[in-house]
N, C-alpha and C positions, 0 to 999 in steps of 0.2 A: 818613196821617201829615201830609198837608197842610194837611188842617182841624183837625189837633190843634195845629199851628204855629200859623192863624191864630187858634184861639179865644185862642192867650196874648196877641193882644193887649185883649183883654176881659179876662182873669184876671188876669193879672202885678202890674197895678198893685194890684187889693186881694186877691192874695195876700200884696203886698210890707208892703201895710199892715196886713194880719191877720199879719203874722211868722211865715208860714207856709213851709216850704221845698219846694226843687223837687221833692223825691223826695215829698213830701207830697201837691201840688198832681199832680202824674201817677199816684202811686197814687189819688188822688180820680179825677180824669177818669177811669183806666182805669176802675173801680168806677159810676161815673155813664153813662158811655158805653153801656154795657152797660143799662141801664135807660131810659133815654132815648133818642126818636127819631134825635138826632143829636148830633154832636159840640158844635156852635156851640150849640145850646141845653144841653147839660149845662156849658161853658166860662162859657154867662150866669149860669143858674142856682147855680153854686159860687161866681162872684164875689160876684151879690147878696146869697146867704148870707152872706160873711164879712163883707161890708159890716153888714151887721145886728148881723154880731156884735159889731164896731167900734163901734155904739150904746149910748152909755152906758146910757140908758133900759130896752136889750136886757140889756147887764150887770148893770144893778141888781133887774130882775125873775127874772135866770136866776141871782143869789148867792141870792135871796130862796128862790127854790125848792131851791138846794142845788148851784149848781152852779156853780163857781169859770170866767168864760169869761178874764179874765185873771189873770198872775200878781202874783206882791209886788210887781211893778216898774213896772204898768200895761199891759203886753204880752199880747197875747192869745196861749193855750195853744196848743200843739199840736193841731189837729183832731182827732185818734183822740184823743187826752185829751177834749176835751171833749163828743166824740160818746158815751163810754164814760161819762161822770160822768151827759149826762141820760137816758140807756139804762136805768142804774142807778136813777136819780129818780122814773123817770114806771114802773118795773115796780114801786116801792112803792106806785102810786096801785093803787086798786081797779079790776078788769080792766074792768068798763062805761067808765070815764074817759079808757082809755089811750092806744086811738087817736083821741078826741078830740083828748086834751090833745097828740097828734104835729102830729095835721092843723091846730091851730090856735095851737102852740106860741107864736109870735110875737105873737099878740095876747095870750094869756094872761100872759106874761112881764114885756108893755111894751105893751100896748094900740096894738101897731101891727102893723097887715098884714101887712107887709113885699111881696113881689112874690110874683108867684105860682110865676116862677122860681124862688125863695129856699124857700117851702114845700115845690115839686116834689123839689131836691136833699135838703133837711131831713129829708121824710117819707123821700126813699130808703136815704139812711143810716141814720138811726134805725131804720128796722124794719128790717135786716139789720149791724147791727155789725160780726157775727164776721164776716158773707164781708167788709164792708169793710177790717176789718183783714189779708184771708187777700189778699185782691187788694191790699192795700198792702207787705204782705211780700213777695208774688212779686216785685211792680215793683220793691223797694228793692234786692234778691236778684239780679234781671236787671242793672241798672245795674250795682251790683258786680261782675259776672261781668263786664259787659263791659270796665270801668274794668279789671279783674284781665287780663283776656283782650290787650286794646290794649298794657296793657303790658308782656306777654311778649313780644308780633310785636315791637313797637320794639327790641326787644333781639335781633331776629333777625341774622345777618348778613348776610342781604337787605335788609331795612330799612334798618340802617344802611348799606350800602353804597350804597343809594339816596338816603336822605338827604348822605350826601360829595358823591356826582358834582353834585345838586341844588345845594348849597352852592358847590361848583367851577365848574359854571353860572350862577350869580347872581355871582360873586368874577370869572370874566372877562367877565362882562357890565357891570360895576364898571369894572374896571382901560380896556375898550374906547370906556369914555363920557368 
């Protein structure tokens, strides 16, 4: 859990800037994690991705190919959207081409590299979708249950009882100052 903490601070800022959300950004990591040597490198690798896709250049070769990476408003999609649109795009291409056109997506698109980070996470998702999307419903699934879960305890009369006397602790440490 710790090195999932620190890789957010590599990810967060361009998750924040691909308008990607958190339950998004943790069902990726969980999904990358799992293919990847380590946390800190699948954390670099999803950021570099989304960076790329924040490229216009990137945008304008992956509409050209058929695949919408922002919406009407100039905002980029949801990841499982648009991992699912070029999934869709590149299994039209004829089967000799296909893992080509995965492993070199970025140049193909916008005639740029991108990182090798960025290709690592790109090829992982693309050739497994479905488990990406199965491993992003658990994580969304887990959260909920716990959000659901936290807030039946609060309503316990334990909890609350704890949280009073807590309250009444901080209230005569108040009145004592």
């Amino acid at each position: 859990f710790q090195q999932f903490t620190q890789s957010l601070n590599t990810l967060v800022p361009s998750a924040i800037a691909a308008n990607q959300s958190f339950d998004t950004i943790a069902g990726t990591m969980a999904f990358l994690t799992r293919r990847m040597p380590n946390v800190r490198m699948a954390g670099t690798a999803l950021a570099r991705m989304m960076e790329l896709f924040g490229r216009k250049k990137f945008v304008d070769g992956a509409k050209e190919f058929g695949v919408n990476i922002t919406d009407a408003e100039g905002r980029i999609r949801p990841l499982p959207q648009i991992l699912t649109d070029f999934r869709t795009a590149i299994d039209k291409l004829p089967l000799k081409e296909r893992a080509n056109m995965i492993r070199n997506l970025f140049k193909e698109l916008s005639n740029t590299e991108g990182t090798m980070q960025a290709r690592r996470a790109l090829t992982h998702l693309l050739n497994d979708v479905d488990g990406y999307k199965r491993i992003l419903g658990l994580t969304v699934n887990d959260q909920n249950e716990f959000n659901r879960s936290l807030a039946a305890m609060e309503q316990t009369t334990g909890v609350k009882w704890k949280v009073l006397t807590n309250q009444l602790r901080a209230f005569f440490l108040l009145i004592g100052s």
